[in-house]
TORPA-4810 file (N, C-alpha, C, O; in nm, 3 decimals):
<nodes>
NODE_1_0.083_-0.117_0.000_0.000_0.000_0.000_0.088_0.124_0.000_0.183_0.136_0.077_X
NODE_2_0.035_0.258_-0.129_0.112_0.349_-0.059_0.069_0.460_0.054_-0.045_0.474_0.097_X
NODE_3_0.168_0.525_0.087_0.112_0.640_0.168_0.175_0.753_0.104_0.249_0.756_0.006_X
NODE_4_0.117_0.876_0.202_0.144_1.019_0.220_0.210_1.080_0.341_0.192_1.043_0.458_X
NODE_5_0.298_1.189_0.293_0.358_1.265_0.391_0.371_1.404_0.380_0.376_1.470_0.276_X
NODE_6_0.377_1.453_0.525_0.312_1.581_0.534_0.487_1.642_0.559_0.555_1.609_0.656_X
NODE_7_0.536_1.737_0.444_0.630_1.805_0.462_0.675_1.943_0.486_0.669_2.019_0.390_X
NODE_8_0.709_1.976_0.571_0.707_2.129_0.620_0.879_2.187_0.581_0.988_2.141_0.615_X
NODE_9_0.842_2.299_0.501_0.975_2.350_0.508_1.009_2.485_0.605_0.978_2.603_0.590_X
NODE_10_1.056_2.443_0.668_1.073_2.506_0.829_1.082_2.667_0.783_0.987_2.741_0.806_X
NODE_11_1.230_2.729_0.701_1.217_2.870_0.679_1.124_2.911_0.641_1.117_3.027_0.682_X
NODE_12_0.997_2.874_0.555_0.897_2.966_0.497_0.774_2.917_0.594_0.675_2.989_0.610_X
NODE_13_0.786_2.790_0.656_0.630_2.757_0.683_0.522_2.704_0.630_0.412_2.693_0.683_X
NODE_14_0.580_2.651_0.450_0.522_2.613_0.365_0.494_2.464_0.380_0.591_2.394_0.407_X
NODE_15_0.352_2.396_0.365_0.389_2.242_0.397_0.257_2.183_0.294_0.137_2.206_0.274_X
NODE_16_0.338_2.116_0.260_0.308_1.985_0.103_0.314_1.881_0.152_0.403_1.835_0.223_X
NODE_17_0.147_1.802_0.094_0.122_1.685_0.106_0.178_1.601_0.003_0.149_1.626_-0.114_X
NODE_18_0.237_1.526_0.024_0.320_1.403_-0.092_0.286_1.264_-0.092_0.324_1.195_0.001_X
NODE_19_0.214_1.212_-0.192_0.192_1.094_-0.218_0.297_1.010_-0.244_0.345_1.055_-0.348_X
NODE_20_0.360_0.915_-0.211_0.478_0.852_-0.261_0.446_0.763_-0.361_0.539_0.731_-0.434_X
NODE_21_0.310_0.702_-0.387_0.315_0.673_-0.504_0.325_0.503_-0.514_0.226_0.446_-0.467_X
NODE_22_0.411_0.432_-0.559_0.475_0.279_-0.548_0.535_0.304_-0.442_0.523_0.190_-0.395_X
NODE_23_0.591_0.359_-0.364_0.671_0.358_-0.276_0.589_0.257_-0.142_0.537_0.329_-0.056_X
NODE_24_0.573_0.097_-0.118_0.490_0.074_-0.035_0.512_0.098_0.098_0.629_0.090_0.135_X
NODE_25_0.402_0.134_0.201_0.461_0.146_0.358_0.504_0.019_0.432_0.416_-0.067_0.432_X
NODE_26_0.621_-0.016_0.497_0.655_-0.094_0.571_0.657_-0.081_0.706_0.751_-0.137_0.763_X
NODE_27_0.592_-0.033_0.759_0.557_0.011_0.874_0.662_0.065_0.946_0.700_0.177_0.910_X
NODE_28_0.730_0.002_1.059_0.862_0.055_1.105_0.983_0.112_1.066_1.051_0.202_1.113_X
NODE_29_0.997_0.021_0.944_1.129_0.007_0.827_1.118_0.124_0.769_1.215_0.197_0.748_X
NODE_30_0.973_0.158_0.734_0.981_0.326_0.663_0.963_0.466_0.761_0.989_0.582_0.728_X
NODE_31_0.918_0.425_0.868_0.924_0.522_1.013_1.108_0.547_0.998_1.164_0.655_0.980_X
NODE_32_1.166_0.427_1.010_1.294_0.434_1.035_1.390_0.528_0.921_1.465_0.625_0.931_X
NODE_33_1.338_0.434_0.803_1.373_0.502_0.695_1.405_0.698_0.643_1.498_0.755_0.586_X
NODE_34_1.250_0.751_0.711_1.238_0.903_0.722_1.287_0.956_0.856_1.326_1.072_0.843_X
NODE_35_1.299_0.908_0.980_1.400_0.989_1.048_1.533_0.949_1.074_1.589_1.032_1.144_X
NODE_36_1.613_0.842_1.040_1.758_0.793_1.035_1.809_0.756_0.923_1.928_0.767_0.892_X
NODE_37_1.679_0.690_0.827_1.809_0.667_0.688_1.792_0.790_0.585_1.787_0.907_0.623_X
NODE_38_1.782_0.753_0.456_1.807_0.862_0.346_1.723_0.957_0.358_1.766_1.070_0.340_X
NODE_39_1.598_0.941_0.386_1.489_1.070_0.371_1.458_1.103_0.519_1.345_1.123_0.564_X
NODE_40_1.601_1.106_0.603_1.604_1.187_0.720_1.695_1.268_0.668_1.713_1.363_0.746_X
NODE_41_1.771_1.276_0.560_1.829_1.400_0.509_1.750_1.549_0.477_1.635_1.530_0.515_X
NODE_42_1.759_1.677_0.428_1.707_1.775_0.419_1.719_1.757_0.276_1.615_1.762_0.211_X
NODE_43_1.860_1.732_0.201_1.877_1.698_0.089_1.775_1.595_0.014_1.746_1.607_-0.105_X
NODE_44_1.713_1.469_0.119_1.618_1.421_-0.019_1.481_1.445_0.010_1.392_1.424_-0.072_X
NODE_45_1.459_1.502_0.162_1.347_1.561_0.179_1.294_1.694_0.111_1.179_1.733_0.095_X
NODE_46_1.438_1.759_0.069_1.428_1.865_-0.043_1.360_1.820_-0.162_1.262_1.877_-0.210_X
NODE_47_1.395_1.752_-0.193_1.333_1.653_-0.342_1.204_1.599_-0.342_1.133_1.567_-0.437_X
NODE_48_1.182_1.592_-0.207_1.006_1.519_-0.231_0.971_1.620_-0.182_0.856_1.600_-0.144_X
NODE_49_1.000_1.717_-0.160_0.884_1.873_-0.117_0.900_1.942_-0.279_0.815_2.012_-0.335_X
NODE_50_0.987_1.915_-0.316_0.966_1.987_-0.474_0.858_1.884_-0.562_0.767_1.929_-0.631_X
NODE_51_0.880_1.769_-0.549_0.805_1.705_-0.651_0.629_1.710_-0.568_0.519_1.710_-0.625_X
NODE_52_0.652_1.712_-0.458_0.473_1.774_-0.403_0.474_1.868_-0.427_0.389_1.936_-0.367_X
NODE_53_0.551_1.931_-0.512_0.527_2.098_-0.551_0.478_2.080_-0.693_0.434_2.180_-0.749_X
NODE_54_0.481_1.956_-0.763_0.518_1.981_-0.905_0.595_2.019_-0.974_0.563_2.042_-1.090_X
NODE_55_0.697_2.035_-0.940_0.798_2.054_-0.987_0.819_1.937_-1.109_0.789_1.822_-1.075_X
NODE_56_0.867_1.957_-1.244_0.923_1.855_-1.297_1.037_1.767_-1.256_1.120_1.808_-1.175_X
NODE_57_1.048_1.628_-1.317_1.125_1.533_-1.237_1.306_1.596_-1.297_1.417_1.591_-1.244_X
NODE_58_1.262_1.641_-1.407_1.397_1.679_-1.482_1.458_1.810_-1.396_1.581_1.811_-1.388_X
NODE_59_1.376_1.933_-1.324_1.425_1.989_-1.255_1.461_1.970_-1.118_1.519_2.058_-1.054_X
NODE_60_1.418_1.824_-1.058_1.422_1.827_-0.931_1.545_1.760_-0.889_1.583_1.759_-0.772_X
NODE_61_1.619_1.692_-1.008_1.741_1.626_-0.951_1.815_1.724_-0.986_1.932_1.689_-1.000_X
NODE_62_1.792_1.851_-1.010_1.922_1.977_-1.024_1.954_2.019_-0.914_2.061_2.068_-0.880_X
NODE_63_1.812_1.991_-0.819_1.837_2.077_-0.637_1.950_1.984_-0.599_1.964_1.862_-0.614_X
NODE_64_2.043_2.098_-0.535_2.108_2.055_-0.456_2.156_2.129_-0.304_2.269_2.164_-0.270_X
NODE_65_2.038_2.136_-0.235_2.051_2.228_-0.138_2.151_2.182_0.011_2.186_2.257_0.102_X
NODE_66_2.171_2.075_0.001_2.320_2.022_0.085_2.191_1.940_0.199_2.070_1.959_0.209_X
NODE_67_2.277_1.854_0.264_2.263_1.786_0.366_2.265_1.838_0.474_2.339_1.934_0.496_X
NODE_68_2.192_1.789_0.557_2.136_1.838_0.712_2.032_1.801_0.781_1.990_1.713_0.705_X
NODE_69_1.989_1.802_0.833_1.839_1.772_0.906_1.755_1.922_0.965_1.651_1.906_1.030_X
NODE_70_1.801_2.045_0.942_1.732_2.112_0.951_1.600_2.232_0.883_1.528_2.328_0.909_X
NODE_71_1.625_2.173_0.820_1.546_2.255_0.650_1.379_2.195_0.649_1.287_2.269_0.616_X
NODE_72_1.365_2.096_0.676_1.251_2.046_0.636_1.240_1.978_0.762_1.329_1.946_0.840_X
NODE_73_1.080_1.958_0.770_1.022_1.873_0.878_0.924_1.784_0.842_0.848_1.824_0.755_X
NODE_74_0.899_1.629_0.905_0.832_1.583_0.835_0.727_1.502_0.974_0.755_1.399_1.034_X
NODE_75_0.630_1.571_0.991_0.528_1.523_1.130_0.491_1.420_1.123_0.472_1.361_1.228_X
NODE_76_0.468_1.359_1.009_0.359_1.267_1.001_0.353_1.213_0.872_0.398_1.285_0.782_X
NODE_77_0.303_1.090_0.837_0.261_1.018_0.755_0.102_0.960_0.755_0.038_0.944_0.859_X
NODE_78_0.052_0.931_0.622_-0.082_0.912_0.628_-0.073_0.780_0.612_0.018_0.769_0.530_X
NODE_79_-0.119_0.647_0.645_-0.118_0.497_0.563_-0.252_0.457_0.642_-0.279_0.451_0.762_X
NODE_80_-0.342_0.428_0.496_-0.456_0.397_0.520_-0.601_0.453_0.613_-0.707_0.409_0.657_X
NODE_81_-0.502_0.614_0.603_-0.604_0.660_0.675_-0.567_0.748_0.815_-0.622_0.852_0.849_X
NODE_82_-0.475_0.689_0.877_-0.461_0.686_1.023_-0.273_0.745_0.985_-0.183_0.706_0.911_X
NODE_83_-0.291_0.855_1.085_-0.135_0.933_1.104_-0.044_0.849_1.175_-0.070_0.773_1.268_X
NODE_84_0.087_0.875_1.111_0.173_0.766_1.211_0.270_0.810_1.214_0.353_0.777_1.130_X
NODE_85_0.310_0.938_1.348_0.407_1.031_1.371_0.615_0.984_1.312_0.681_0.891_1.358_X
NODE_86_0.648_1.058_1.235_0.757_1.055_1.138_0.844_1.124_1.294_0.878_1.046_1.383_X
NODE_87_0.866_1.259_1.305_0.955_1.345_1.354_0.861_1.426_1.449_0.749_1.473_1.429_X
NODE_88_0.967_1.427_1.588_0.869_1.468_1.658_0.853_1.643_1.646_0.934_1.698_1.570_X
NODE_89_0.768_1.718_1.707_0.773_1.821_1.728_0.854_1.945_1.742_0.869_1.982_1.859_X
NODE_90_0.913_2.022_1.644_1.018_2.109_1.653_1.020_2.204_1.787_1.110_2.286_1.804_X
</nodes>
């Protein structure tokens, strides 16, 4: 099944809902996934707040706004309905 995630980009306050699409939820493995592995970066959380922007796919691998964990925030995930807290509370 896929889900959605709710992404906040901390300097503006701006926050995009993102469907991931094929991406299926694994329950823990993808909890884990968004706050310790790759998309606990700012760098690829940068990339899925552009493509919930619409952004084209051809412009979105040009961002390269650097690595960090402070740029973006990500509260929550949607799967099947029911929120299932990502990062806690800034």
């Amino acid at each position: 099944m896929s889900y959605k995630v709710c992404i906040i980009e901390v300097a503006t306050g701006e926050t995009r809902i993102h469907d991931l699409g094929d991406l299926p939820w694994q329950g823990e493995s993808t909890v884990f996934w968004w706050k310790e592995g790759s998309f606990g970066c700012d760098c690829n959380r940068e990339w899925e707040f552009a493509r919930a922007g619409g952004l084209p796919e051809a412009e979105v691998v040009k961002i390269d706004g650097g690595c960090g964990h402070t740029r973006f925030h990500v509260p929550w995930a949607e799967v099947d309905g029911k929120r299932v807290q990502i990062d806690e509370t800034p």
